[in-house]
C-alpha positions as CSV (number, residue, x, y, z in Angstrom):
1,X,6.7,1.7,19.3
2,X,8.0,-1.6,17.6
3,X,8.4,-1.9,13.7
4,X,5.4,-4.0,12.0
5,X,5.6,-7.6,12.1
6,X,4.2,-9.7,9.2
7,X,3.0,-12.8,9.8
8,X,0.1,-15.5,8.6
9,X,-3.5,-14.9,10.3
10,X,-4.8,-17.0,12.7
11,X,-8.2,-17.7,14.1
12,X,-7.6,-15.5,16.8
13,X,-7.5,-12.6,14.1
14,X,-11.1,-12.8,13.0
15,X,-12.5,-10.3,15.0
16,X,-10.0,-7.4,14.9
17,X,-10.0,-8.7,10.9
18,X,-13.5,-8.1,10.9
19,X,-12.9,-4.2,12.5
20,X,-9.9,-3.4,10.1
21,X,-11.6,-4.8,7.2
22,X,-15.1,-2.7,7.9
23,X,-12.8,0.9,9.2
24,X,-10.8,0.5,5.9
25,X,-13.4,0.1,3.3
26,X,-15.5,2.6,4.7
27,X,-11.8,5.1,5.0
28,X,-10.7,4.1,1.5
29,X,-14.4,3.6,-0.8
30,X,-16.5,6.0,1.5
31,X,-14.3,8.7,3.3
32,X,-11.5,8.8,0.3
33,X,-13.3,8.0,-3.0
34,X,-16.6,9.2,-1.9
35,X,-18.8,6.6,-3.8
36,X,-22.3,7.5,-2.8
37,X,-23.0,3.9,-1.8
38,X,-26.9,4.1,-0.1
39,X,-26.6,3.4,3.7
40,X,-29.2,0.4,3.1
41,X,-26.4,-1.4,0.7
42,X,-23.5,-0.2,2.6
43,X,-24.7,-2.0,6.1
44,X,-25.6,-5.0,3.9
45,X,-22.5,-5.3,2.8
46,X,-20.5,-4.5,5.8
47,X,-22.1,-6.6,8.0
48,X,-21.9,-9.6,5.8
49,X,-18.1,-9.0,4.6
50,X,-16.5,-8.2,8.2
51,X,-18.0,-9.7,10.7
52,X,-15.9,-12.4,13.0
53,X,-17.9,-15.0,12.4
54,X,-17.7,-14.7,8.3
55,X,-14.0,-13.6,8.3
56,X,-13.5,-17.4,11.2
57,X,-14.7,-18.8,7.9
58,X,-13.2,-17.5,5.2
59,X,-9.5,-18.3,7.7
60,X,-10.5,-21.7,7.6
61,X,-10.8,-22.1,3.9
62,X,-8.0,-24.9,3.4
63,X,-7.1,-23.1,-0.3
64,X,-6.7,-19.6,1.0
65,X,-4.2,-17.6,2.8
66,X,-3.9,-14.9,4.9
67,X,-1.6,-12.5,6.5
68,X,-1.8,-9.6,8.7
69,X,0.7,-6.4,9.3
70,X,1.0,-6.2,13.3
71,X,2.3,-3.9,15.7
72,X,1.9,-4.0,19.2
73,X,-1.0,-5.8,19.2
74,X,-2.8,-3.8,16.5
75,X,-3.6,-5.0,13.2
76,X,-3.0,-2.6,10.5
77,X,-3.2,-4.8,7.6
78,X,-3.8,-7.5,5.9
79,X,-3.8,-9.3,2.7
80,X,-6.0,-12.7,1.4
81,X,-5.4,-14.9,-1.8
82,X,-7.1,-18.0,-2.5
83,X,-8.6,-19.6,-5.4
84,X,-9.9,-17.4,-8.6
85,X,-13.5,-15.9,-8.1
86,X,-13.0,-13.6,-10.9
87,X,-15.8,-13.4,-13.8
88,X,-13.2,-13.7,-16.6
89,X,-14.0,-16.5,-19.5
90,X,-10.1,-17.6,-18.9
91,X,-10.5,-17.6,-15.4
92,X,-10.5,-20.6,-13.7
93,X,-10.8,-22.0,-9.7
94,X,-7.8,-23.5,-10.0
95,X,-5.8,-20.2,-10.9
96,X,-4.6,-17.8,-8.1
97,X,-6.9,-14.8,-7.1
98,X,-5.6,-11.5,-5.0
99,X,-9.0,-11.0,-2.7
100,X,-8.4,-8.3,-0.4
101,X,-5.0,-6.1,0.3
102,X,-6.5,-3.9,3.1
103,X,-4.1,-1.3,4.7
104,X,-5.3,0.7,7.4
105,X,-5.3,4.7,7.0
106,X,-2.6,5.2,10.2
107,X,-0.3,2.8,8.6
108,X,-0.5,4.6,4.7
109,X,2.8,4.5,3.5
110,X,4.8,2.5,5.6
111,X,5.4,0.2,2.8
112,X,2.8,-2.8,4.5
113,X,0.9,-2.7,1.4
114,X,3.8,-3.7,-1.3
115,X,5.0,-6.1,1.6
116,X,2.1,-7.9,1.6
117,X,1.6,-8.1,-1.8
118,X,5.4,-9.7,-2.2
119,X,4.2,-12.2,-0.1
120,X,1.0,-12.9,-1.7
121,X,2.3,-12.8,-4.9
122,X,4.6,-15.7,-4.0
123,X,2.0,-17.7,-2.5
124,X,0.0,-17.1,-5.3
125,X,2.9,-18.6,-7.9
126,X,3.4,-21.4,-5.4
127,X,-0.5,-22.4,-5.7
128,X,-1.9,-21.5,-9.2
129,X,-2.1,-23.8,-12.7
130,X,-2.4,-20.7,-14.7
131,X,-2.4,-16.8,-14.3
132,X,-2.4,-14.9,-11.2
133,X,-6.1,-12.2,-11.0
134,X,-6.3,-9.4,-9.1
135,X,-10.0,-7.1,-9.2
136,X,-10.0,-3.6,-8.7
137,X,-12.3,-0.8,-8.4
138,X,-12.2,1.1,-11.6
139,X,-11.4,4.3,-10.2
140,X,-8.6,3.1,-7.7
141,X,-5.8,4.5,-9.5
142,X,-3.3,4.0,-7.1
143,X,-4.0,0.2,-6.7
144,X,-3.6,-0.1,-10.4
145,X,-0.5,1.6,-10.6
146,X,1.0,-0.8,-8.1
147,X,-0.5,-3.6,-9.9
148,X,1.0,-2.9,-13.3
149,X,4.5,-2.3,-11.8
150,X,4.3,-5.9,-10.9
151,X,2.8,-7.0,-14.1
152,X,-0.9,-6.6,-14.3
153,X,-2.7,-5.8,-16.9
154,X,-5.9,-4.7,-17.5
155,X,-8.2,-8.4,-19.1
156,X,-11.6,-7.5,-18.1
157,X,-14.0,-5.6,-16.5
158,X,-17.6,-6.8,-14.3
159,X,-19.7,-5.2,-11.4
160,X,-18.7,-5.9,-7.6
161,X,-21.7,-5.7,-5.9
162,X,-22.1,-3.5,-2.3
163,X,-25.1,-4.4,-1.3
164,X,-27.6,-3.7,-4.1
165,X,-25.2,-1.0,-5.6
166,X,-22.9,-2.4,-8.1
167,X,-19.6,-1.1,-8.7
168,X,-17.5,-0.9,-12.2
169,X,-14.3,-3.0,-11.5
170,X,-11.4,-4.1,-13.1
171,X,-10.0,-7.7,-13.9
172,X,-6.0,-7.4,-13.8
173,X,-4.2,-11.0,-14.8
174,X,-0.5,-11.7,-14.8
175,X,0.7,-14.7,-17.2
């Protein structure tokens, strides 16, 4: 078995994109925090977040990128940045916004996560006018942790919705 490669996405990613990004949310929100998301707003969600035809999108979005942990073939993560979305009154489009840093369960703690956040975290500097945003889920501890050792801190709070269900985030900025 080779060591992980990191490299930018490409269009041919979308559908194994689409699998890791649905097998990871449900492993990490469902399966490890246990939020008691209904099955109704769950699908919903899922369906419309990581699908290949949404995620073919979303890689075409000239002021986002994306990049994906690789080995032999198999995705096992991947991290998106792109223009702020965040819901903060200092927020702006034109600031730099951490999406999605999705690592697989089989490939916790081979260091792919802080990896891909270096990398992000450059491109985010490189394409911003103004802070860098990350959102959270409130009661990912872990996530924050790593967040604040690079500099985040905690500027907000609003509601992520699954589906229906809405759930309590965090809005980290740096700068």
């Amino acid at each position: 078995m080779s060591d992980p490669v990191i490299r930018p996405a490409r269009p041919d990613d979308a559908a194994a994109l689409a699998v890791l990004g649905r097998q990871t949310f449900i492993d990490t929100f469902v399966t490890g925090f246990g939020i008691p998301y209904p099955v109704a707003d769950l699908t919903a969600f899922l369906d419309a977040s990581f699908n290949a035809e949404a995620i073919t999108t979303k890689l075409a979005d000239p002021g986002a990128a994306w990049w994906v942990a690789e080995r032999d073939g198999e995705l096992l993560a991947f991290a998106n940045a792109g223009p702020n979305t965040l819901p903060h009154p200092d927020g702006r489009a034109s600031h730099a916004e951490l999406r999605r840093l999705y690592v697989s369960k089989q490939a916790q703690g081979l260091g792919l996560g802080t990896k891909l956040l270096k990398i992000s975290l450059d491109w985010m500097e490189a394409n911003t006018d103004g802070p860098l945003w990350i959102g959270v889920w409130s009661g990912n501890h872990k996530a924050q942790k790593l967040y604040a050792a690079y500099g985040f801190e905690k500027a907000g709070e609003y509601q992520y919705p699954v589906g229906a269900w809405m759930d309590d985030e965090f809005i980290l900025r740096r700068g």
